[in-house]
Biotite code that builds the C-alpha atoms (Angstrom):
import biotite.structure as struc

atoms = struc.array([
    struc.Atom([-4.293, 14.150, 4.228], chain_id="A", res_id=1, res_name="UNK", atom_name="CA", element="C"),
    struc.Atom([-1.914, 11.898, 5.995], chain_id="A", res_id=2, res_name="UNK", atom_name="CA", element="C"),
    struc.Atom([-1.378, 8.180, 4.590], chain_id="A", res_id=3, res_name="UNK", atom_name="CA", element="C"),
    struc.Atom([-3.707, 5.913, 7.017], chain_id="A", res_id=4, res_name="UNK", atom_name="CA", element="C"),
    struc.Atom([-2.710, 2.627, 8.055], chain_id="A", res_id=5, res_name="UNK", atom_name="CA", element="C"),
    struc.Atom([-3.955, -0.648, 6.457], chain_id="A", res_id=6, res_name="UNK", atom_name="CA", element="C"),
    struc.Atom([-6.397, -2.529, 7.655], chain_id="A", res_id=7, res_name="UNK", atom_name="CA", element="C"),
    struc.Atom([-7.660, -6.631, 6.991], chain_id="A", res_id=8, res_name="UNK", atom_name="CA", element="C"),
    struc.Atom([-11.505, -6.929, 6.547], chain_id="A", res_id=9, res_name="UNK", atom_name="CA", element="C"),
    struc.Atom([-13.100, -10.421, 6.343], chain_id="A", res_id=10, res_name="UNK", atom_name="CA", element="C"),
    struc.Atom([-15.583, -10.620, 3.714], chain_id="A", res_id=11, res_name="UNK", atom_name="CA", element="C"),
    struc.Atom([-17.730, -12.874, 5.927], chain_id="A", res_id=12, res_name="UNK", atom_name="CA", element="C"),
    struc.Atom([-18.119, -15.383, 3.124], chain_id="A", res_id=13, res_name="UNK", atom_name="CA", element="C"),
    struc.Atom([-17.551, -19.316, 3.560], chain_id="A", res_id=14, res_name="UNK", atom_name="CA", element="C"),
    struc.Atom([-14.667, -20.076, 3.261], chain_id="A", res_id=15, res_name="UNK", atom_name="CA", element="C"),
    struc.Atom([-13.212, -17.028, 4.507], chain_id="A", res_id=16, res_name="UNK", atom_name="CA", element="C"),
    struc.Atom([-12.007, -13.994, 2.167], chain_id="A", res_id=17, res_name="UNK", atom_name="CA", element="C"),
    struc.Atom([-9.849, -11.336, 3.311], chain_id="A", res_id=18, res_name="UNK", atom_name="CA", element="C"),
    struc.Atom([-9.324, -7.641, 1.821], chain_id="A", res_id=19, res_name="UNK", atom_name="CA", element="C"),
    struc.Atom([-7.032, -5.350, 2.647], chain_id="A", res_id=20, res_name="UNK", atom_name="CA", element="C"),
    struc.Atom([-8.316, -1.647, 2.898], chain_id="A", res_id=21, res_name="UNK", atom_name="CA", element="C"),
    struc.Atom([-6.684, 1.710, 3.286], chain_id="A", res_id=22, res_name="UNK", atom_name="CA", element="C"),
    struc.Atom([-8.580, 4.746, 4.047], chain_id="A", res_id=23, res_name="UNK", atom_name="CA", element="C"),
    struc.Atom([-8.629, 6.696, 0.460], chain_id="A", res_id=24, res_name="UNK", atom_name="CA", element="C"),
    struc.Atom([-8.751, 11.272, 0.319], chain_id="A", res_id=25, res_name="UNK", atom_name="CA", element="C"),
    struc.Atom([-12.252, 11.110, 1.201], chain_id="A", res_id=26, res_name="UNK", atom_name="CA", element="C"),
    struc.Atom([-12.626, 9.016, 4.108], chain_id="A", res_id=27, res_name="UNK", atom_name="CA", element="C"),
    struc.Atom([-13.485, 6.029, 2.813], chain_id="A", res_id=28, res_name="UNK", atom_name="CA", element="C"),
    struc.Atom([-12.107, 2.798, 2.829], chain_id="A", res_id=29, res_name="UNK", atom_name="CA", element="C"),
    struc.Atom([-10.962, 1.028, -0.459], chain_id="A", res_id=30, res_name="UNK", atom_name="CA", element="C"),
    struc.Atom([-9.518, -2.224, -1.312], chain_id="A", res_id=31, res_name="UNK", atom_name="CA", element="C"),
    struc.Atom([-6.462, -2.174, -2.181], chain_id="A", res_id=32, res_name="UNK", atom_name="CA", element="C"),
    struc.Atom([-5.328, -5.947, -2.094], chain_id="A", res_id=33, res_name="UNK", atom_name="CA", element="C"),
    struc.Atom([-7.816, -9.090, -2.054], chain_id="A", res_id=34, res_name="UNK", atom_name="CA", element="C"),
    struc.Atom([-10.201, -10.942, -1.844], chain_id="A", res_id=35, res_name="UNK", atom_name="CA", element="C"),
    struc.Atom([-7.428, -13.646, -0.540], chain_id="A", res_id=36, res_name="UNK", atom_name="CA", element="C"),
    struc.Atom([-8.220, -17.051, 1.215], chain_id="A", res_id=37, res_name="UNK", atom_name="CA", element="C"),
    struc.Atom([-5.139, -16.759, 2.961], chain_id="A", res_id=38, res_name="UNK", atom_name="CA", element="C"),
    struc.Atom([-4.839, -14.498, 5.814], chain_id="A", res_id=39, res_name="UNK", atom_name="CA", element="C"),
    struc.Atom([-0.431, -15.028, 6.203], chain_id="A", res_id=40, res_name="UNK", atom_name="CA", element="C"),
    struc.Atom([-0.722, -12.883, 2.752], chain_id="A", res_id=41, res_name="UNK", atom_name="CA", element="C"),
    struc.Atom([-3.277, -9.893, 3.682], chain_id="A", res_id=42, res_name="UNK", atom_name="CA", element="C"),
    struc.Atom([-1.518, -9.712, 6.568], chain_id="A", res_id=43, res_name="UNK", atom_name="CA", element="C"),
    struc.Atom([1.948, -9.495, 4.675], chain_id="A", res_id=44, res_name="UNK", atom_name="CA", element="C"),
    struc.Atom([0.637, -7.253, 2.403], chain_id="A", res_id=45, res_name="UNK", atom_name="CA", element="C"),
    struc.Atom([-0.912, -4.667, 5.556], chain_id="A", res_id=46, res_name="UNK", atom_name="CA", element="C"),
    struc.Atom([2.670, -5.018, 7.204], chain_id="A", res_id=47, res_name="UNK", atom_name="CA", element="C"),
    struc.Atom([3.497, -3.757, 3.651], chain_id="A", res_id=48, res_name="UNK", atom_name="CA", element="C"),
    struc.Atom([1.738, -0.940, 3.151], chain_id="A", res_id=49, res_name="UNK", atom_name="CA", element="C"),
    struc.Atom([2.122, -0.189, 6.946], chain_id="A", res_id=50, res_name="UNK", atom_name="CA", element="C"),
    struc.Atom([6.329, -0.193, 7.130], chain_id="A", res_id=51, res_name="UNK", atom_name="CA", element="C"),
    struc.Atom([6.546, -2.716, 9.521], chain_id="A", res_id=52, res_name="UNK", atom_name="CA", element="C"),
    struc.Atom([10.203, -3.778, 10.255], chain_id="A", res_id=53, res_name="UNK", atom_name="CA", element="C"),
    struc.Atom([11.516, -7.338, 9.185], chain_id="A", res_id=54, res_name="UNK", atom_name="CA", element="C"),
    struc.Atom([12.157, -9.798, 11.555], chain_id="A", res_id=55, res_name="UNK", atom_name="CA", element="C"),
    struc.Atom([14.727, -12.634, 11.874], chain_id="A", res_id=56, res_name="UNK", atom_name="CA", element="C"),
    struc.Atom([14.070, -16.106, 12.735], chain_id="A", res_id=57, res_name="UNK", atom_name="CA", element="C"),
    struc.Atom([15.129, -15.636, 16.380], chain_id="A", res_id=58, res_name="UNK", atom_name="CA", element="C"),
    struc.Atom([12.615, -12.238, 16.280], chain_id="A", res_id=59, res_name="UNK", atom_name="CA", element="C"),
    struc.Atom([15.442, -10.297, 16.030], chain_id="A", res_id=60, res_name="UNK", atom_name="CA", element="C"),
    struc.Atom([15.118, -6.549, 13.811], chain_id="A", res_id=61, res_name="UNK", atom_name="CA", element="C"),
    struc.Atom([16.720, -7.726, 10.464], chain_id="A", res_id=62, res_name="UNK", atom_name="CA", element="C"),
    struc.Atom([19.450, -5.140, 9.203], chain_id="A", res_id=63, res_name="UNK", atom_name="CA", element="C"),
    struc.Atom([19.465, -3.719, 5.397], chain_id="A", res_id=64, res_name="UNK", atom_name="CA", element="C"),
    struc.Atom([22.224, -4.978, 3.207], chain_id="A", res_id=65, res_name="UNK", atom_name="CA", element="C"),
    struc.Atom([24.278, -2.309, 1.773], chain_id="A", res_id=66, res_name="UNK", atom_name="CA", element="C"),
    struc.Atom([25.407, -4.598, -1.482], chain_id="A", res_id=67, res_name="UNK", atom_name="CA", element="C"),
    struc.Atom([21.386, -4.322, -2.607], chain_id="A", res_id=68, res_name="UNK", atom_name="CA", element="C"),
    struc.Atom([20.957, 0.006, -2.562], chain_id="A", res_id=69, res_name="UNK", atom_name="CA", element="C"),
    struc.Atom([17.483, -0.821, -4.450], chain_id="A", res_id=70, res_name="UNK", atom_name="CA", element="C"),
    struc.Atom([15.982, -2.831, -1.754], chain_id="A", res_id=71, res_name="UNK", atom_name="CA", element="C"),
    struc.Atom([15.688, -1.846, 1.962], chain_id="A", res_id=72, res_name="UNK", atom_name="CA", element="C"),
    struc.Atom([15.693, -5.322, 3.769], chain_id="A", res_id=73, res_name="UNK", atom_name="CA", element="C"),
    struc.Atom([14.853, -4.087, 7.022], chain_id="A", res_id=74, res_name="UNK", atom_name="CA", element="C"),
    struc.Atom([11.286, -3.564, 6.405], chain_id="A", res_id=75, res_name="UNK", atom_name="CA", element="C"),
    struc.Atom([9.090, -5.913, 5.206], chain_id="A", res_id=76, res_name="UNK", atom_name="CA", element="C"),
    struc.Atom([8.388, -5.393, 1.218], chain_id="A", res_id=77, res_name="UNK", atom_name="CA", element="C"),
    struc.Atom([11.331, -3.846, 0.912], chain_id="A", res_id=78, res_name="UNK", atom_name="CA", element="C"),
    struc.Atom([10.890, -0.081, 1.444], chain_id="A", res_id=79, res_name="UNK", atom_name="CA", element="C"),
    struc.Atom([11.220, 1.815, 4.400], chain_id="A", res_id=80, res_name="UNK", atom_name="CA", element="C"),
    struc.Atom([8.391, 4.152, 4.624], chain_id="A", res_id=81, res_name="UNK", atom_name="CA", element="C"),
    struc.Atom([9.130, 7.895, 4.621], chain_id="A", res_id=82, res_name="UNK", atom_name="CA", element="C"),
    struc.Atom([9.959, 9.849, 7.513], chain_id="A", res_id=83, res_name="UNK", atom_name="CA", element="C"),
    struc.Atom([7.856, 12.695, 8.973], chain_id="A", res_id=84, res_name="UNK", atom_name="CA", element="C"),
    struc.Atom([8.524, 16.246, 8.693], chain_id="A", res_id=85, res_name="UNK", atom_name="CA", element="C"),
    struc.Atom([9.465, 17.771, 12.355], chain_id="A", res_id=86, res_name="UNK", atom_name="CA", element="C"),
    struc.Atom([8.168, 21.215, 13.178], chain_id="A", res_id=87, res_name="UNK", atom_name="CA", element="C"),
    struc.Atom([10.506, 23.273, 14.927], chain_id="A", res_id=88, res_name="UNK", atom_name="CA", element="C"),
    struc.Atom([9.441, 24.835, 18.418], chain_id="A", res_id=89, res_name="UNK", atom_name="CA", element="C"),
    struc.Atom([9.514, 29.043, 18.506], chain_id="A", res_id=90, res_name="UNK", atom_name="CA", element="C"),
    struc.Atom([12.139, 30.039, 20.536], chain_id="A", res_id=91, res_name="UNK", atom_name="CA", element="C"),
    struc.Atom([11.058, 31.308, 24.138], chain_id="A", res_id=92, res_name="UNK", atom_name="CA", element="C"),
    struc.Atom([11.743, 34.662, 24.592], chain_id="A", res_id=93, res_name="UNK", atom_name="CA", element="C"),
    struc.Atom([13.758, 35.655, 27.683], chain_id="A", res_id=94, res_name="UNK", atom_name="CA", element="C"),
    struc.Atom([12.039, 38.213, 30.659], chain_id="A", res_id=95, res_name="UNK", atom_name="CA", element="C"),
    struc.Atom([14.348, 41.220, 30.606], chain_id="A", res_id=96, res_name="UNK", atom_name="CA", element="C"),
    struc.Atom([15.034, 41.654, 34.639], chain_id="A", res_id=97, res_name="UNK", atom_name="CA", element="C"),
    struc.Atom([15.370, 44.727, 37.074], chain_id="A", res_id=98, res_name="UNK", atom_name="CA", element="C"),
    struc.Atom([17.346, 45.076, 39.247], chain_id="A", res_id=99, res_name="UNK", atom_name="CA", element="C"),
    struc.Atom([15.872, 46.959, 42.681], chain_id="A", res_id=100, res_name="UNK", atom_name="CA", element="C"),
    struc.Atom([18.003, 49.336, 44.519], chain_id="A", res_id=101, res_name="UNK", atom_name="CA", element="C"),
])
């Protein structure tokens, strides 16, 4: 099975708790960061777990620093997340054509 996305869940508790789930092998959602009071850091931690890219203060993409081979600072957390296998297309096969006399 694929690697779902993260998701935030409010516990709908005062004052507010947030959880941050991620659909597990069997189809069900687990916790896998929280109960937090602070949404900024469930959020971080979904943008984590997600790959989002990092962000400058203008907005701008941030670029990865090639001094630091460890850490990946274009994507938030620090790792980029893994790329997706491709599958090839079958080649068409080509009409053979007659010619008419």
């Amino acid at each position: 099975m694929a690697k779902s996305k993260a998701i935030i869940s409010e516990t709908g508790e005062f004052p507010a708790q947030y959880n941050v789930l991620q659909e597990g092998e069997s189809g069900i959602y687990q916790v896998v960061f929280g109960p937090d009071p602070d949404l900024e850091d469930a959020q971080r931690k979904a943008d984590e777990l997600n790959g989002v890219r990092a962000r400058t203060a203008k907005g701008h993409y941030a670029a990865d620093d090639p001094s630091t081979p460890d850490v990946n600072e274009a994507y938030v957390g620090g790792k980029a997340p893994k790329k997706k296998a491709t599958k090839k297309k079958p080649v068409a096969k080509k009409k053979a054509t007659t010619k008419k006399k």
